[in-house]
N, C-alpha and C positions, 0 to 999 in steps of 0.2 A: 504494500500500500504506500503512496507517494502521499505528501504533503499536498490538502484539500484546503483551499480557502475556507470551506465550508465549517471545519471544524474551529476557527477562529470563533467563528458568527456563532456557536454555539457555547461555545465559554464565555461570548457575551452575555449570551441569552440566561446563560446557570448563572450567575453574576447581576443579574438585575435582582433591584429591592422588592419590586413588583413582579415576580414572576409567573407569568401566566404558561397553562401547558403548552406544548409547542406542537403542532402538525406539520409532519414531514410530508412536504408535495414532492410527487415527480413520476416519470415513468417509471415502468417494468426496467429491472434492471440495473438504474444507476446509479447501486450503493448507498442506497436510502440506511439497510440494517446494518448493511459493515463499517458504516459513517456512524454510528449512532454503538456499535461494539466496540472499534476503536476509540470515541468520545468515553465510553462508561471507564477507562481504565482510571480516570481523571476523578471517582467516585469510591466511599468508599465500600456500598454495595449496590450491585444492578440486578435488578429482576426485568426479564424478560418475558414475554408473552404472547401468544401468539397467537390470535382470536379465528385460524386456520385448525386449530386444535379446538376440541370441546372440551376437553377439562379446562382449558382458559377459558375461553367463551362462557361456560357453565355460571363462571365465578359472578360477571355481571347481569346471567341473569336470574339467581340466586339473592343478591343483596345489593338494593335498595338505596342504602344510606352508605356514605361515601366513608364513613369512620369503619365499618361492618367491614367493608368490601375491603377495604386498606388493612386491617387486621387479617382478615383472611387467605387474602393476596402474600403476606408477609409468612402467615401459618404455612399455606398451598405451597411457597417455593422455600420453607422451611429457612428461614432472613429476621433475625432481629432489627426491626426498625427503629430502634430506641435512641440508637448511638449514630454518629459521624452523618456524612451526605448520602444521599438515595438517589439514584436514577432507577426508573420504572419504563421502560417501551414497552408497549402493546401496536404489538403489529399488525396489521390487516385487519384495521378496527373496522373497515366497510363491512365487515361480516358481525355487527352489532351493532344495531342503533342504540339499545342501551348503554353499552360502549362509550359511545359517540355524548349520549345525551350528559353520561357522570362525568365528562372533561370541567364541566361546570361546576362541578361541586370539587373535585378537583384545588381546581384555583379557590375556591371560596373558603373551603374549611381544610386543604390538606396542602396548603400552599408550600410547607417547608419540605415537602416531596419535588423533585423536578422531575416532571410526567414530560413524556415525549412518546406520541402516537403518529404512525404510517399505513399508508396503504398503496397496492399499486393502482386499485382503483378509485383513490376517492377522488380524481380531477371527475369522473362520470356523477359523483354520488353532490358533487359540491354544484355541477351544471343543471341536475336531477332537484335541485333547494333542498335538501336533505336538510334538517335542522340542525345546524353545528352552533356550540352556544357560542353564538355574538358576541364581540367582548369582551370573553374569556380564554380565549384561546389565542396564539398567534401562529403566523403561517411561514414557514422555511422550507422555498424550493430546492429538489437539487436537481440539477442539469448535468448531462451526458459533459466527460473531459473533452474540453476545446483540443482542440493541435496543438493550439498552443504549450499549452498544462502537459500533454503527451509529449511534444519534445522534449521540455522543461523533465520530466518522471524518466525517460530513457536516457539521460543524459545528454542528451543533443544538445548542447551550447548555441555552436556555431550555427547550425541549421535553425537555430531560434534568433540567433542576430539574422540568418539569410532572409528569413521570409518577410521579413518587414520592409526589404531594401524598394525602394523603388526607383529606376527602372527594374525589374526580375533581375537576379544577374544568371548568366546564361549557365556558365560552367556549374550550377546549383542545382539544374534544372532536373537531373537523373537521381541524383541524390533523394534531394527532396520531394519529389513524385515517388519514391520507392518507399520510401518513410510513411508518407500519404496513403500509400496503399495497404500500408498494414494497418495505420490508425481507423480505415475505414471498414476492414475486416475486423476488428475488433466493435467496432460501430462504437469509439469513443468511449466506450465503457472501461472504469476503472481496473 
């Protein structure tokens, strides 16, 4: 894994006074959960979840009340919540709308938690008015690695000063179209 600007924006975000949960947007594929496993290492317990599984999924729609669910969340992956910082994902929260709905209670009463929720599809669920609580939550896209960031990660220095040059410069040209070609076979993905 190569250094993600994204993970900066993310120790802002654990770092506000006000912290609201965070919804991770973005396609299939572009290290939404590996972005968010390498961040936990930064905590000093992370529970993961993964609302693709039914004993997670189970847990929110069992209990109700956001103290219940957090107590039991903490029993289920067997985590004293008592002590130091907590990261909590709940992945593929589109397969919950009570899921969806407790981000709310969340920020209101379980604030000193830093909850971070993904899905691959919730761009469909957010276009669909799904109710996500207004307000409460904030939103952190991530987007497929530019060429840029790709050369930058394989060590390409130089081919990262070429590309910028304008006019092209010519003796570049096989180089860096060969580069291009595997960042496209990878489809920019980390």
């Amino acid at each position: 894994m190569f250094d993600r600007e994204i993970i900066h924006r993310l120790r802002e975000w654990k770092d506000k006074k006000n912290r609201k949960s965070l919804i991770r947007r973005g396609a299939r594929q572009v290290g939404k959960t590996t972005i968010i496993d390498l961040f936990s290492k930064e905590f000093d317990r992370y529970i993961s979840l993964n609302l693709d599984i039914d004993e997670d999924k189970r847990l929110f729609d069992t209990y109700k009340n956001v103290e219940d669910l957090v107590e039991a969340i903490f029993l289920y992956k067997s985590s004293d919540g008592k002590n130091g910082k907590t990261l909590i994902f709940i992945d593929e929260i589109q397969n919950s709308p009570e899921a969806v709905a407790m981000l709310r209670y969340f920020y209101e009463k379980a604030g000193h938690l830093c909850l971070v929720a993904a899905g691959s599809l919730l761009e469909a669920l957010i276009r669909k008015k799904i109710s996500f609580p207004v307000g409460r939550v904030e939103y952190l896209a991530v987007r497929p690695c530019s060429f840029q960031k790709f050369l930058s990660a394989v060590g390409e220095k130089r081919s990262l000063e070429l590309i910028v040059t304008y006019p092209f410069l010519r003796y570049a040209y096989e180089k860096l179209m060969k580069l291009f070609r595997t960042y496209t076979l990878i489809g920019g993905m980390p």
